[in-house]
N, C-alpha and C positions, 0 to 999 in steps of 0.2 A: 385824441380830440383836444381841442384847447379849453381850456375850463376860468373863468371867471373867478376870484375871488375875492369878496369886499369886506373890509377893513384895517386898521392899523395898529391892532394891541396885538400883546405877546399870544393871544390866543391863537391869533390867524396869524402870527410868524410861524407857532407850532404846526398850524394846519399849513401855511406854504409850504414847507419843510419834508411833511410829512407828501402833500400832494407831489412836489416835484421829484418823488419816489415813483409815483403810483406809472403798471404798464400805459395808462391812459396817457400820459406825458410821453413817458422814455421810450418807446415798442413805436408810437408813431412819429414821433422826433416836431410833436407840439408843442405850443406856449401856451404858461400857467402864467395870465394874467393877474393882476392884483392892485384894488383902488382901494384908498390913495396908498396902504403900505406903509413904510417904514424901511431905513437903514438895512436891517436885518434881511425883512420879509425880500427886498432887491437882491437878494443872494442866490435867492430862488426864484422869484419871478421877474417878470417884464413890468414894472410900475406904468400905470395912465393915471389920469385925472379925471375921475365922475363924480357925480354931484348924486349919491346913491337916494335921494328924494327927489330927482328929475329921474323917472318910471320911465318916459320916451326915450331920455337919451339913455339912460341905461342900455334899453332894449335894442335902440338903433346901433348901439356899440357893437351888443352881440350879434347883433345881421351883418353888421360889416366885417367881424372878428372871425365867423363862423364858431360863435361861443357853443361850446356841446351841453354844458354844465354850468350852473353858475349857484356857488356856496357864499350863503351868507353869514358873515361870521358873527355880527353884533346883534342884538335882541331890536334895537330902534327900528332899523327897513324893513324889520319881517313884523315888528306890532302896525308899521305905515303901510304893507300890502304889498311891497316890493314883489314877492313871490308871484303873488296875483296876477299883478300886471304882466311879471316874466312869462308866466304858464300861456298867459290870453295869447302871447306870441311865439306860443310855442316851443319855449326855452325851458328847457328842464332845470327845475329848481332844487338844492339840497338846504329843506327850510318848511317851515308851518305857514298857512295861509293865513290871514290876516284874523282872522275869527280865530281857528285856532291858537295864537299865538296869544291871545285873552288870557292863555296859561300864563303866560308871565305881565302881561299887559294892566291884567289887575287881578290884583288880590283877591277882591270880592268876588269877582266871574269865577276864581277857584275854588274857593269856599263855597259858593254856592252849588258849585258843579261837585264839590265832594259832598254835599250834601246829600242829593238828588241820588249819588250813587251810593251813598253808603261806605266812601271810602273814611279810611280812622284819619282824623286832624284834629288839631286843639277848637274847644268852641268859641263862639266868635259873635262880633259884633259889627256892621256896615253905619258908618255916622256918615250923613252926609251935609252937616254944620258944627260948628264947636259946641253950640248949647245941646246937640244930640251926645256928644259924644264925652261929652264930660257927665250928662244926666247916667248915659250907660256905665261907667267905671261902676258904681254903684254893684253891680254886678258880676264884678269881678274881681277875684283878691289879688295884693301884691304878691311880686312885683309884678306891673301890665306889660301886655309888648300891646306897639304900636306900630303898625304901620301903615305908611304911603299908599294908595290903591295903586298907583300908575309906576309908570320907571322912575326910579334915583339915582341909578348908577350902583346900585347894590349897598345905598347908603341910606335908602329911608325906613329904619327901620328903630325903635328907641325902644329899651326894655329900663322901664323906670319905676322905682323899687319903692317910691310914697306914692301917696294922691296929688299931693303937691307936684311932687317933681312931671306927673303923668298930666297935671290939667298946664302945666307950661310947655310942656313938650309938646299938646292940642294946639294951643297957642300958638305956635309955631309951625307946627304940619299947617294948621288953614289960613296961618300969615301969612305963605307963603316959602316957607324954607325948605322945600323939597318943588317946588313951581308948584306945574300943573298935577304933579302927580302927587300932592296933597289935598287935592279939592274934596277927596274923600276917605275916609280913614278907616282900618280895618282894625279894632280892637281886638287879641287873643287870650285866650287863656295861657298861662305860662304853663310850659312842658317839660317834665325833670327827663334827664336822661343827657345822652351823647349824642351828638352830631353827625349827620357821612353825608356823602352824597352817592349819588347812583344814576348812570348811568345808564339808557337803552336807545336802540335806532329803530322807526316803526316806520312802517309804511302807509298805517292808517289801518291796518290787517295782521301784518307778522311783527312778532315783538323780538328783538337779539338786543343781549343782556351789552352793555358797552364798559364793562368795568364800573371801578367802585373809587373814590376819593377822600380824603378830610382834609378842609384848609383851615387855616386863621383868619377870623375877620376882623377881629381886635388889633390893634397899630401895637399896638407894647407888649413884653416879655411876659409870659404868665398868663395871656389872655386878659389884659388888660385895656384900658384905653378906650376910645371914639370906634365905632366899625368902619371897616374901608370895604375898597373892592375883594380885599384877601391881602395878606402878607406872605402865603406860600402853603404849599398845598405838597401832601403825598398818598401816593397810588401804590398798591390797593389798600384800602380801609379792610383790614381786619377784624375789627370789630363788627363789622357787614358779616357776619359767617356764613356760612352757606344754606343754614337754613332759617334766618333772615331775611336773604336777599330772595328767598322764594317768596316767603309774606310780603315782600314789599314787591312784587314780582304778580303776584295771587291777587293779594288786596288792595294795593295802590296803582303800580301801570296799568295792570291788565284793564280793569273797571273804567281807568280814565279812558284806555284809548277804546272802549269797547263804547263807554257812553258818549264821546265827541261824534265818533263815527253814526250811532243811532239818533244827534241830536243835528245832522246835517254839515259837521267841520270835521269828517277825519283829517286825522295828526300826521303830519310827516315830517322827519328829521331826524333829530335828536332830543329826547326828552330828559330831561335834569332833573331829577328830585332831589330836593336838599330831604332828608330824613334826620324823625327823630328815635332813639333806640329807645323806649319809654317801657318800663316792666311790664306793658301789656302787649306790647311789640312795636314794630314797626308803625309811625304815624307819619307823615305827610307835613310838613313845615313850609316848602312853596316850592314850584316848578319854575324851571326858567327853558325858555323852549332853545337855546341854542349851548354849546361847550361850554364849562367853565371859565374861568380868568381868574385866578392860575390853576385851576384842575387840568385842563384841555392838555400844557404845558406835560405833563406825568403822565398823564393817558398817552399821548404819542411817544413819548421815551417809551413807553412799554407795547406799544402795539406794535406788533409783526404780521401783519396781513394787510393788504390795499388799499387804505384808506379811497381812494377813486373810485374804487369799485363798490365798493359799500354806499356811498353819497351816490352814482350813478345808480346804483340797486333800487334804494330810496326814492330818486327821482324818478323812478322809471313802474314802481310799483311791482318789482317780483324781488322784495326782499324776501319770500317765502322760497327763493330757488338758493339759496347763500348760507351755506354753515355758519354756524358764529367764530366771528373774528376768533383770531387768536392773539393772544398776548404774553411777551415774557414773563416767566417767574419771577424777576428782580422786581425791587421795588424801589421805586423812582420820589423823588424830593427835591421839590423848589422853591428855591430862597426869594423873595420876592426884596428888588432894591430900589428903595425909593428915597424919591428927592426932598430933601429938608421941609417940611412944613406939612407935608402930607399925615393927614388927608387934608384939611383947613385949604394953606394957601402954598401949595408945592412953591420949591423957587426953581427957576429953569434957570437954561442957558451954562451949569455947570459942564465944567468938560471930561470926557468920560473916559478912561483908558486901560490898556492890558485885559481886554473884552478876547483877544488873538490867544493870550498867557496862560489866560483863564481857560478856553477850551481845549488849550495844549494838556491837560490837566485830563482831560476825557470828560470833561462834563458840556453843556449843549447849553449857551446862551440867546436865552431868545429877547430880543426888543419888545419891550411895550409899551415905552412913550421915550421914543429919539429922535434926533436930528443931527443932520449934517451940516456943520458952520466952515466952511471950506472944507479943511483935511480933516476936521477933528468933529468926531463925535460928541455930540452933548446932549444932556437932560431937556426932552421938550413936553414933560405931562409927569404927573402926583407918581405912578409906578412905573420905574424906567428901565428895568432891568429883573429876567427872573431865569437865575441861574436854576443848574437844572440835571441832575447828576443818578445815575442809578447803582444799584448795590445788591449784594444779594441776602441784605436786612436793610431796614429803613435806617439802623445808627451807622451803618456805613455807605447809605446814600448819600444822609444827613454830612459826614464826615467828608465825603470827595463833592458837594456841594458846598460848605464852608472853605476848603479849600478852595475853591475857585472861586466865591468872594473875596477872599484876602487877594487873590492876586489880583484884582479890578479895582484901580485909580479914579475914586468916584470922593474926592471930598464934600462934596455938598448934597452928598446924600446918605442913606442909613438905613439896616436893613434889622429885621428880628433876627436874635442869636439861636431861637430855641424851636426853629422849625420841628415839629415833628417830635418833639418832647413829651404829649402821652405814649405814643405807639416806642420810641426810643426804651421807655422805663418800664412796659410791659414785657419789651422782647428782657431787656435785666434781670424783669423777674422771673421771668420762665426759665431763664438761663443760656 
C-alpha cells in the first residue's frame, strides 16, 4: 500500500528508513510518501509539499494518492487532530486522536489523569497566573521543576535550585518564553533517581512493550548546560530491568490506557514514558504520545520486525493478533550533531560533509535539520545531524558512533563527546 509520512526530523528519517523496509512497500512495489522531509528522509521516500494543519488538503492528497496509512511523526498535528480528521475520511491513522494526545499536549491533563487513576508521579501543582504560582512554591522544597502545560519543543521545562531563581523562571514561563504553552504552569515535586524511557504500541485494548531508551537533554558534557530536544540517546536502558519494566508496565501503561479508554479517548499509537527509577519504583515524569527524537533513531537500528505492520496493526485495531516485535541484542547509540548556538540561536547554512564516509564506517546517518544549497548539504535547524551506530555493548556502539563523527566535515557545529557515559562505566564495572 502506499503510506503517508509527516515530518522532517531525524525521527521520521528513522521511521522513513525503517518503513521503506516494511512488505507493505517492497511485496507491492508502492510509494512511501513523505511531507515535507529532508535530504535524508528523500532516500527513502517520494517528498510532496503539505501544509499538515490544512486537515482537507491532507486528506484530499490521500484520495488522490490512494494513501493506505498515514504516520504521524511529530507531536503538533496529532495535539491539532490531524488523526481526527484523517479517520472521518476514512484514512487509517498511526497516531492518538486529539483528546487523547492531551498526554503530551499538557501536562496538567496528565497529572490529573494520574491522579484519577492512581498512577505513581511526583506531586504537583496547576497555576494558572504568576501570582498562583509563585504563592504555591511555598509548598514545595528546592530544588522546583517547572513546567510549560502546553508544547515547547521538549524545552519548557526549568529545574531551579533557589526560590529566587524558581519565581524568575515564573516570570518568564507567563512572559511569554515558551508562547502559548506557558499560559499555565505545572509545578512538581523533584524526583531522585535515574532516567529511561519506555516504550509501548496500543491499540486502545492491546499493550506491546516497544523497547526501552536513555537520552541527554543537557547541551554539555557531564549532563550539564540549558535542556534541548536530547543530544543522543541509547537503546536498550538497562537499567529498565526486567522487573521494572513490568511496574512500569502494571502501574503506569496499563492504568493509563485502561482509564483513557473508560474516560471516552482510547490511545492509539505509540505511547512514550519518560520514567523515573525512584527507590520506591517506577514513577511517571510525562508522556509524549509519538517516538522519541533521538530515542526513535536507536529503537529502529535495533528493531528487526515490520515496522508497517505494527502501525497498520495499530491503525486498524487488532494489535491483539501481533507477537511482540522483535529486536536485536545489540545495543544502539546516537550521537546527536548540532549547529553552533544550539539550543539559543543555532547558526545555519554551514556546509556539511563526509555524511557517505561516515556510513562507510557501518554506522546509519540520519538527518534532522538539513538542506540542500545546490550540491552541497548544509545545516538548516538547532540538531542537524544524529549519527547512529550499534554494537554488541553500548562502549563499543558508543565507539563506531564517534568514529563516524570524526569522519563528518561539519565545522560550524558540535556535538557531546560522552554519549552514553553512565551505561559505558557500569558495563566497566561489571567487567
Amino acid at each position: 500500500m502506499n503510506i503517508l509520512l509527516l515530518g522532517s526530523g531525524g525521527r521520521e528519517h528513522a521511521l522513513a528508513w525503517k518503513l521503506a523496509q516494511s512488505r507493505l512497500i517492497v511485496e507491492a512495489g508502492d510509494t512511501l510518501y513523505a511531507s515535507p522531509g529532508n535530504p535524508g528522509i528523500a532516500e527513502h521516500a517520494h517528498l510532496v509539499t503539505l501544509d499538515a494543519a490544512n486537515h482537507a488538503a491532507v486528506a484530499a492528497f490521500c484520495a488522490d494518492h490512494r494513501i493506505g496509512l498515514v504516520v504521524i511523526g511529530p507531536e503538533a498535528p496529532l495535539v491539532d487532530g490531524l488523526a481526527d480528521s484523517l479517520r472521518a475520511e476514512g484514512v487509517a491513522v498511526f497516531g492518538p486522536s486529539k483528546a487523547a494526545a492531551q498526554l503530551e499536549g499538557s501536562k496538567g491533563f496528565t497529572k490529573d489523569l494520574c491522579d484519577r487513576a492512581g498512577i505513581p508521579t511526583a506531586g504537583y501543582f496547576r497555576a494558572a497566573s504568576l501570582e498562583q504560582a509563585v504563592q504555591a512554591l511555598a509548598d514545595f522544597a528546592p530544588p522546583y521543576v517547572l513546567k510549560a502545560d502546553g508544547l515547547a519543543a521538549g524545552k519548557g521545562v526549568v529545574i531551579a535550585a533557589t526560590q529566587d531563581e524558581a519565581e524568575a523562571a515564573l516570570a518568564d514561563m507567563f512572559g511569554g518564553a515558551f508562547g502559548g504553552a506557558g499560559a499555565e504552569v505545572v509545578i512538581e515535586e523533584f524526583m531522585e533517581g535515574e532516567e529511561a524511557s519506555f516504550f509501548a504500541l496500543t491499540d486502545g485494548a492491546t499493550i506491546l512493550p516497544f523497547g526501552s531508551a536513555q537520552d541527554h537533554k543537557r547541551v554539555g558534557e557531564g549532563d550539564t548546560g540549558p535542556n534541548t530536544g536530547g543530544m543522543g540517546a541509547y537503546s536498550p536502558a538497562p537499567v529498565l530491568t526486567p522487573a521494572l519494566r513490568a511496574q512500569a508496565i502494571d502501574r503506569i501503561i496499563a492504568p493509563t490506557v485502561r482509564q483513557m479508554a473508560d474516560e471516552g479517548m482510547p490511545y492509539s499509537g505509540v505511547l512514550y514514558a519518560g520514567l523515573m527509577l525512584t527507590e520506591e519504583g517506577p514513577k511517571l515524569v510525562e508522556y509524549n504520545c509519538r517516538f522519541g527524537d533521538p530515542e526513535c533513531q536507536v529503537l529502529m537500528m535495533r528493531l528487526e520486525s515490520d515496522l508497517g505492520e505494527y502501525m497498520l496493526a495499530c491503525a486498524e485495531n487488532r494489535l491483539g493478533a501481533m507477537d511482540a516485535p522483535r529486536f536485536s541484542p545489540d545495543r544502539a547509540l546516537t550521537v546527536v550533531m548540532a549547529a553552533n548556538g544550539y539550543p539559543d540561536t543555532p547558526e545555519k547554512g554551514g556546509t556539511i560533509m563526509g555524511v557517505g564516509v561516515a556510513e562507510e564506517t557501518g554506522a546509519k546517518v540520519f538527518h534532522a535539520g538539513t538542506a540542500m544549497e545546490g550540491e552541497h548539504l548544509v545545516a538548516d535547524g538547532g540538531r542537524v545531524l544524529n549519527v547512529t551506530a550499534r554494537g554488541a555493548t553500548t562502549a563499543e556502539a558508543q565507539a563506531r558512533a564517534y568514529r563516524a563523527v570524526d569522519a563528518i566535515d561539519f565545522p560550524t557545529g558540535f556535538c557531546r563527546r560522552d554519549v552514553g557515559w553512565r551505561e559505558v562505566a557500569r558495563e566497566q564495572k561489571r567487567g
